[in-house]
C-alpha positions in Angstrom: 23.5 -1.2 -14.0 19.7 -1.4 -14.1 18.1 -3.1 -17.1 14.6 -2.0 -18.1 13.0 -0.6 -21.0 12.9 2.6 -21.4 14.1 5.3 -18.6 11.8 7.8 -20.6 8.7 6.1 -19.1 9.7 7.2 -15.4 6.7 9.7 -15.5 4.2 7.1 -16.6 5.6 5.1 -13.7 5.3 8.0 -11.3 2.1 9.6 -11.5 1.2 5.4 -10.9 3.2 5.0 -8.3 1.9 8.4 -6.8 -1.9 7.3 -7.4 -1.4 3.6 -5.4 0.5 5.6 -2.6 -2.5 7.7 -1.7 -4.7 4.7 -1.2 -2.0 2.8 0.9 -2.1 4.3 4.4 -0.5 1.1 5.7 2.5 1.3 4.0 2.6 4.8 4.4 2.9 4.2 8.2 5.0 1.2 8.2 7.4 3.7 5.9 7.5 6.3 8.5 8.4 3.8 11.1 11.2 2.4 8.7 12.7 5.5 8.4 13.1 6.4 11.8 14.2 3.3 12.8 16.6 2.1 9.6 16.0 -2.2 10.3 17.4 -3.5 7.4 20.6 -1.1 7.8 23.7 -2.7 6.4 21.4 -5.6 4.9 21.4 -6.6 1.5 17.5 -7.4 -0.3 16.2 -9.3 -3.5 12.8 -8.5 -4.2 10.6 -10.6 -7.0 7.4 -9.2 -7.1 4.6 -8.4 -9.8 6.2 -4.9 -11.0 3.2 -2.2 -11.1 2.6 0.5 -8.7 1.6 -1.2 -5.3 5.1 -3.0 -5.3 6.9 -0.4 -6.3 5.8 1.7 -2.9 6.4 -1.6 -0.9 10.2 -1.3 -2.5 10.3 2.5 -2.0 9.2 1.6 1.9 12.1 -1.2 2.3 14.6 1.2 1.0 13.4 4.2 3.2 14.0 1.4 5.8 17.4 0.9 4.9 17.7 -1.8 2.7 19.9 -2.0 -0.3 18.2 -3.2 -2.5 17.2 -5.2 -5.7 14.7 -5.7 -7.6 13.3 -8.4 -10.2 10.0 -9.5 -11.8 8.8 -12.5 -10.9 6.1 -13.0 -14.4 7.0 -12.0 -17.9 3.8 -10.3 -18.7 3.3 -8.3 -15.0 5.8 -6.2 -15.2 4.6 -2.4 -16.2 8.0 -0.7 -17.6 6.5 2.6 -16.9 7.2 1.5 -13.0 10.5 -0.3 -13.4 11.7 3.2 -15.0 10.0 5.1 -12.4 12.0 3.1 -9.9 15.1 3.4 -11.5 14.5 6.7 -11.6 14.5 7.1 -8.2 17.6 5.3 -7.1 16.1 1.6 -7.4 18.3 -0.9 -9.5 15.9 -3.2 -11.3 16.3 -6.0 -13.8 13.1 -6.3 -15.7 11.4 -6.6 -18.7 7.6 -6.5 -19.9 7.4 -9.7 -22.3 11.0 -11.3 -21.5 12.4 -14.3 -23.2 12.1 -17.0 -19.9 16.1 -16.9 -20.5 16.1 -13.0 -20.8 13.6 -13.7 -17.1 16.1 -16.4 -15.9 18.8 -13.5 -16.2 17.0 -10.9 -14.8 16.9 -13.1 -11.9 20.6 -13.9 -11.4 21.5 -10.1 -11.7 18.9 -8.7 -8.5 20.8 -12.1 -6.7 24.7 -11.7 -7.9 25.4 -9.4 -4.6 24.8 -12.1 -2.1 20.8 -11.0 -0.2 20.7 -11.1 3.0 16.7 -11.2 2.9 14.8 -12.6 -0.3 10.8 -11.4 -0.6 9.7 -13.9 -3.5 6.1 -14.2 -5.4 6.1 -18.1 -7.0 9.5 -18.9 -5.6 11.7 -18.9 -8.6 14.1 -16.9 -6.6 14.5 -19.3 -3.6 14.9 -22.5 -6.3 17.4 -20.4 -8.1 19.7 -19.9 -5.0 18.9 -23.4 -4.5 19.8 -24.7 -7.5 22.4 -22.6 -9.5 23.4 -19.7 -6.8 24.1 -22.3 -3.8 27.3 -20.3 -2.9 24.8 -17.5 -1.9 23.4 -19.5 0.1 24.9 -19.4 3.8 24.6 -15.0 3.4 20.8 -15.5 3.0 19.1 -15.3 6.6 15.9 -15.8 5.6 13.3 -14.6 3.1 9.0 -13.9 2.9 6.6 -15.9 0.3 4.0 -14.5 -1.0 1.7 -16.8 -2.8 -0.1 -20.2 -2.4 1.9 -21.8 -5.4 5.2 -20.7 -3.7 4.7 -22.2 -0.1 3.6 -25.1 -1.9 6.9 -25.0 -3.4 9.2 -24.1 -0.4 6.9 -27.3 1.9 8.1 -29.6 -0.7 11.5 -28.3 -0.2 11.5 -28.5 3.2 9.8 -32.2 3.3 13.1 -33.2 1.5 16.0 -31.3 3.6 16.8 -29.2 0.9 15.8 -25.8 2.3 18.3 -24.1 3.1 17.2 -20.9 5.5 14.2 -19.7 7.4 10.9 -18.7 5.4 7.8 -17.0 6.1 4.8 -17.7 4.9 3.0 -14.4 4.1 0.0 -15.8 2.3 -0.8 -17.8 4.9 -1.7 -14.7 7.5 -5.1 -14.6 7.7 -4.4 -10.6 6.7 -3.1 -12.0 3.4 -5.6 -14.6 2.3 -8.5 -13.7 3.6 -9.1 -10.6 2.0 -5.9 -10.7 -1.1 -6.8 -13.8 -2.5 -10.9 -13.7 -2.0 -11.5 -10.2 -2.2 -8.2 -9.1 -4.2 -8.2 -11.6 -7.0 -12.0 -12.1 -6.9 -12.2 -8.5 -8.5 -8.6 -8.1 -9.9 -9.5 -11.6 -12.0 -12.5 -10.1 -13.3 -11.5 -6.5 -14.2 -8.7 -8.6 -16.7 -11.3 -10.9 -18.3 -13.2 -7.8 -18.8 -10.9 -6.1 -20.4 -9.6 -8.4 -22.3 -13.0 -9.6 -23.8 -15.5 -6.7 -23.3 -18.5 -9.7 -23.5 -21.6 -9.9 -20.8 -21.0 -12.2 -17.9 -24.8 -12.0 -16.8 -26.1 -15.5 -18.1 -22.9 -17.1 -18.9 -21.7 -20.3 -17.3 -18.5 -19.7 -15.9 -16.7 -22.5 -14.6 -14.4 -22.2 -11.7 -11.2 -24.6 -11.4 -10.6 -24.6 -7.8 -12.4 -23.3 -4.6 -10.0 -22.2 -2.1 -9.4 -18.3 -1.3 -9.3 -17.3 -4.5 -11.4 -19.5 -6.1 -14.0 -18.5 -3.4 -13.4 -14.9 -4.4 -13.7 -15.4 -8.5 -16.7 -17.5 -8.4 -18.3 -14.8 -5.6 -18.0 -12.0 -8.3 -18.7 -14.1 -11.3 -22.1 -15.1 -9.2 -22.4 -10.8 -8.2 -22.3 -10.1 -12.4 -25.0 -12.6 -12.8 -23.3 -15.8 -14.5 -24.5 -19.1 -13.5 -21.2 -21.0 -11.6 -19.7 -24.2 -11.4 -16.9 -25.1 -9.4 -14.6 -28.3 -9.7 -12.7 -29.3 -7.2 -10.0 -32.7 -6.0 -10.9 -31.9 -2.4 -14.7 -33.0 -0.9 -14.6 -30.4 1.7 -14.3 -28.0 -0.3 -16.5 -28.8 -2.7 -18.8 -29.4 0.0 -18.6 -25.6 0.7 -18.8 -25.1 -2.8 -22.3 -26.7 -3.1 -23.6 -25.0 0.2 -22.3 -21.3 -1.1 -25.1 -22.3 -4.2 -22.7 -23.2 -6.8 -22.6 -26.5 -9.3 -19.8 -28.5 -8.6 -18.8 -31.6 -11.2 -16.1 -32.3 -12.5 -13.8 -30.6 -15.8 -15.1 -33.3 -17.9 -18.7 -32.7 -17.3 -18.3 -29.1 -17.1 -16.0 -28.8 -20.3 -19.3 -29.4 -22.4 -20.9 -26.6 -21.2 -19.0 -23.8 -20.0 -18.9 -20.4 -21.4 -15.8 -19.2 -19.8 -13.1 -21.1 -17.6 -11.2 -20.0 -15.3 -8.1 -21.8 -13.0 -6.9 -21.5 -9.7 -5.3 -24.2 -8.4 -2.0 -23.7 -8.3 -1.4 -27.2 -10.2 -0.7 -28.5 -13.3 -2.8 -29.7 -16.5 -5.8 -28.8 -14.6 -7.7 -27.8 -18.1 -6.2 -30.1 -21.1 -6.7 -32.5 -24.5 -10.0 -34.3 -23.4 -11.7 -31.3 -21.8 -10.7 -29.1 -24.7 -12.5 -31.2 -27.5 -15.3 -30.9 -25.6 -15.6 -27.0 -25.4 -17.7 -25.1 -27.2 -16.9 -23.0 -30.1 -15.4 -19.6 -28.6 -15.3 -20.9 -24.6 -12.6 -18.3 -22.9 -10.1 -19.7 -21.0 -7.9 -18.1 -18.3 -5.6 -18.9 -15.4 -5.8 -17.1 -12.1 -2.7 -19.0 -10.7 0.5 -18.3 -10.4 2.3 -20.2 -13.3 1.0 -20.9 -16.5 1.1 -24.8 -16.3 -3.0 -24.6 -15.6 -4.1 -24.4 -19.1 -2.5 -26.8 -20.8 -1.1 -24.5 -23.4 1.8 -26.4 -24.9 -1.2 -28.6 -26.5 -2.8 -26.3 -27.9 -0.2 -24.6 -29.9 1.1 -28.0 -31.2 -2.6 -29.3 -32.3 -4.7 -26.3 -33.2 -5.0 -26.2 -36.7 -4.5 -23.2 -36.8 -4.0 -19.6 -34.4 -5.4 -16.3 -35.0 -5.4 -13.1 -32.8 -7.6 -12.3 -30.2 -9.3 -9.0 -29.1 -5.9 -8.0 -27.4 -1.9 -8.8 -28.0 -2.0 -11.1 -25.4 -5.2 -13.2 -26.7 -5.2 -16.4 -29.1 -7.6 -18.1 -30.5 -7.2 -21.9 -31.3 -9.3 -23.7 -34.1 -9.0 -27.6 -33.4 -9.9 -30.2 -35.8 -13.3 -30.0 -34.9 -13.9 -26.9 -36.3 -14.5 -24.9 -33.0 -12.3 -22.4 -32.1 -11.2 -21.3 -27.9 -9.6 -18.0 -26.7 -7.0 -18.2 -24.2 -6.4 -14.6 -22.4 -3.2 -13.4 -21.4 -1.2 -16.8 -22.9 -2.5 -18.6 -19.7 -1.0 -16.5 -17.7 -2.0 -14.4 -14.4 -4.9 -12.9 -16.2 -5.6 -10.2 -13.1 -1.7 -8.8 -14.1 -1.4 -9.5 -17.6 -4.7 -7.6 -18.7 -5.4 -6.0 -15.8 -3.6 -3.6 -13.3 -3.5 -6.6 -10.6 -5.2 -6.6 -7.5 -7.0 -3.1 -6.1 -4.5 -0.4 -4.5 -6.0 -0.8 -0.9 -5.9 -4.6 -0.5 -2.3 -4.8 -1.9 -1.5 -2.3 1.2 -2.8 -5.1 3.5 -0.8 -7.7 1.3 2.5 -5.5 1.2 2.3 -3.9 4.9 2.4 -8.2 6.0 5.5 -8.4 3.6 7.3 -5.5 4.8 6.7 -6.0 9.1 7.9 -9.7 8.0 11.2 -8.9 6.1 11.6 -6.4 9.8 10.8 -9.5 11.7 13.6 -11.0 10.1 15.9 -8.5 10.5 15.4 -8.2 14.1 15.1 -11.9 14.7 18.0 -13.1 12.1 20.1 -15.2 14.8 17.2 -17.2 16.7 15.0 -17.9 13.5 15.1 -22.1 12.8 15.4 -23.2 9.5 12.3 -24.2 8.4 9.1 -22.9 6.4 7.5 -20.4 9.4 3.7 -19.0 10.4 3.5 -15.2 10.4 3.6 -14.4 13.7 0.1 -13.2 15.4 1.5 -10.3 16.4 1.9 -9.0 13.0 -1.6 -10.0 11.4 -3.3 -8.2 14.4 -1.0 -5.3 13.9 -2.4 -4.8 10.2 -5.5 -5.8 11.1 -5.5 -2.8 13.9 -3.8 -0.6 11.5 -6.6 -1.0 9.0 -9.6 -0.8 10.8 -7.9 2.5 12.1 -7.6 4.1 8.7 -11.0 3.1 8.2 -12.9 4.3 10.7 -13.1 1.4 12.5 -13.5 0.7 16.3 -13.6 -2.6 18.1 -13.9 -3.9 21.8 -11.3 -5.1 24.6 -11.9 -7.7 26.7 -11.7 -6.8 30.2 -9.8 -8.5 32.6 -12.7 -10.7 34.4 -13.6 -11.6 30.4 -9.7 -12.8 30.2 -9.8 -14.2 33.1 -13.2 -16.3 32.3 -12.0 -17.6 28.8 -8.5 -18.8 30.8 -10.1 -20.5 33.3 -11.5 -24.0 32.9 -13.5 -23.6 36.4 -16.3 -21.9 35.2 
């Protein structure tokens, strides 16, 4: 029922999946908890996630937990088949495909939704605009769902700004468990360890422009400035480029920085951020990458229909375009997520903060599934605190209570 690409792989997949689960004492305890208390029993689960070895123990935990369950891709160059075998392997019905066709993607899709979720965990939101747009029948079994990532909240708020949301969502990137330390820390280092790979070049002396300062952008120009490169952020928003200029970065704009810049990455979570007149102004062999979720950052489309010509990069996934000026730019990973499609994603231990918020907030649905309003929803405190407390724990970690005359003096107003 399953369609991967190659069962033979599960192995691969395993000895993964059984690395990550070492490092993920979070999930681990979550699981244990699922399986003695079964909260998604009877409910039905579509999962689209980035499919390596992190999310395959966050689907292994929902399962233990009850669920029956699907599972999808949610990038055509993030899935590791290795995994999706793995999971199959194991009882897990998946529908995806390393380097899909986007209709082979849009398939994959419909398939994990066909049996009607109850609870939908989506990374970008194509999942939610597909019930939305050509699954609407679906819709009224759906009792709500979990988001993972900047670009998708920014998808489901525009939804809900026009009525056409059509169930309760929660905002997972959004906890301070999530973006604090996932998109700063996580794709600070994830982002790096991809560009690396896919380049092998020094980053000590470069000048590495940064598209984009919030959490993530904080976190790639925060390593780009640890391995010694000389960083410029550009930003739409003054406050945050503000911070940008206090943290000791350049800020000016694309234009300005297009003339200069050694390497480029994007993470804004918008469109054409990086396009024609910044790209005639690049030097010959600037790197450019995305960081964000789609690949709509780097405009892409115009550079396969004006380069003069295309020639492979340093890995499958790496072009280099010669304009007519005679200078010649890499793009990594096809402008993709450049952290999942030459890398291995985020590291093991701050996906278990990422995927222990996902998991307590698909429970939180479960148990709350007839009270929940219909409308894009916070985390709750309760849960953010939980992983917070959970982590410190595993880590050695001890912290203070407040005692009650301390309660009692930050309630009062009397001092």
């Amino acid at each position: 029922m399953s369609e991967i690409r190659d069962i033979a792989l599960a192995p691969s997949g395993e000895r993964k999946i059984a690395w990550a689960k070492r490092y993920m004492p979070l999930l681990n305890s979550i699981e244990e908890d699922f399986r003695r208390e079964k909260p998604f029993a009877g409910l039905k689960m579509t999962v689209s996630l980035h499919l390596e070895a992190k999310s395959a123990v966050l689907c292994r935990v929902l399962m233990e937990g009850g669920a029956d369950l699907r599972i999808t891709g949610c990038n055509p160059l993030s899935t590791q088949d290795d995994v999706t075998a793995a999971l199959v392997s194991g009882g897990a019905q998946v529908w995806s495909v390393y380097g899909c066709t986007p209709e082979e993607y849009d398939r994959h899709m419909a398939e994990a939704l066909s049996f009607g979720p109850n609870i939908i965990i989506d990374d970008g939101g194509d999942l939610v605009s597909m019930l939305h747009r050509s699954m609407r029948d679906l819709l009224p079994q759906v009792i709500g769902g979990c988001e993972e990532t900047t670009t998708g909240i920014i998808r489901l708020h525009a939804m809900a700004r026009e009525g056409a949301l059509k169930f309760p969502m929660l905002t997972v990137n959004d906890a301070r468990c999530k973006h604090f330390f996932d998109n700063r820390y996580g794709t600070g280092q994830s982002a790096w360890d991809g560009i690396n790979r896919a380049t092998n070049l020094v980053v000590a002396g470069k000048n590495v422009v940064v598209a984009g300062y919030g959490w993530c952008g904080r976190g790639i120009a925060m390593r780009a400035k640890g391995l010694g490169a000389r960083v410029t952020v550009t930003e739409i928003d003054p406050v945050k480029a503000l911070e940008a200029m206090m943290d000791g970065y350049e800020v000016r704009t694309m234009d300005e920085a297009a003339e200069y810049g050694d390497m480029f990455i994007t993470s804004t979570g918008c469109c054409r951020v990086i396009t024609e007149r910044h790209f005639e102004k690049m030097r010959d062999g600037a790197i450019l990458c995305n960081a964000g979720h789609f690949n709509v950052e780097v405009d892409v489309d115009w550079l396969e229909r004006h380069a003069v010509s295309v020639c492979q990069g340093r890995t499958a996934v790496t072009k280099g375009y010669t304009l007519k000026n005679g200078r010649t730019l890499f793009l990594l990973a096809e402008g993709r997520l450049v952290n999942l499609a030459s890398g291995d994603g985020h590291p093991v231990e701050i996906m278990d903060m990422s995927f222990a918020i996902q998991a307590l907030a698909a429970r939180y649905i479960a148990d709350h599934r007839d009270s929940l309003p219909l409308a894009v929803l916070p985390i709750p405190d309760d849960i953010d605190y939980d992983v917070a407390r959970r982590k410190l724990a595993t880590s050695g970690m001890t912290i203070d209570t407040l005692t009650e005359e301390q309660e009692k003096y930050l309630g009062s107003w009397a001092l």
